[in-house]
N, C-alpha and C positions, 0 to 999 in steps of 0.2 A: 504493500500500500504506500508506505513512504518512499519506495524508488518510485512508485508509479507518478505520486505527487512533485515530485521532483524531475521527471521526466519533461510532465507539464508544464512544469515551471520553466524550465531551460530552452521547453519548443518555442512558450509564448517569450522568452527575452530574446531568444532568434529571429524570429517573426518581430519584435519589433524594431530589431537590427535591420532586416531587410525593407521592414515599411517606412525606415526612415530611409536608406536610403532611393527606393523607390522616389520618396518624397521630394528630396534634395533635385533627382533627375528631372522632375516635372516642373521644380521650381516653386514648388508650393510649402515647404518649411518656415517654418514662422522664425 
């Protein structure tokens, strides 16, 4: 259970690694 929660947690800080910088490319980073 707590590797699984920690799995989760690592996807969503990746994913938000990658949505910034999706972000950055579009030019829409605040």
């Amino acid at each position: 259970m707590l590797k699984f929660l920690y799995l989760q947690v690592n996807a969503g800080f990746q994913f938000d690694q990658v949505w910034s910088l999706y972000s950055v490319n579009r030019g829409e980073n605040p």
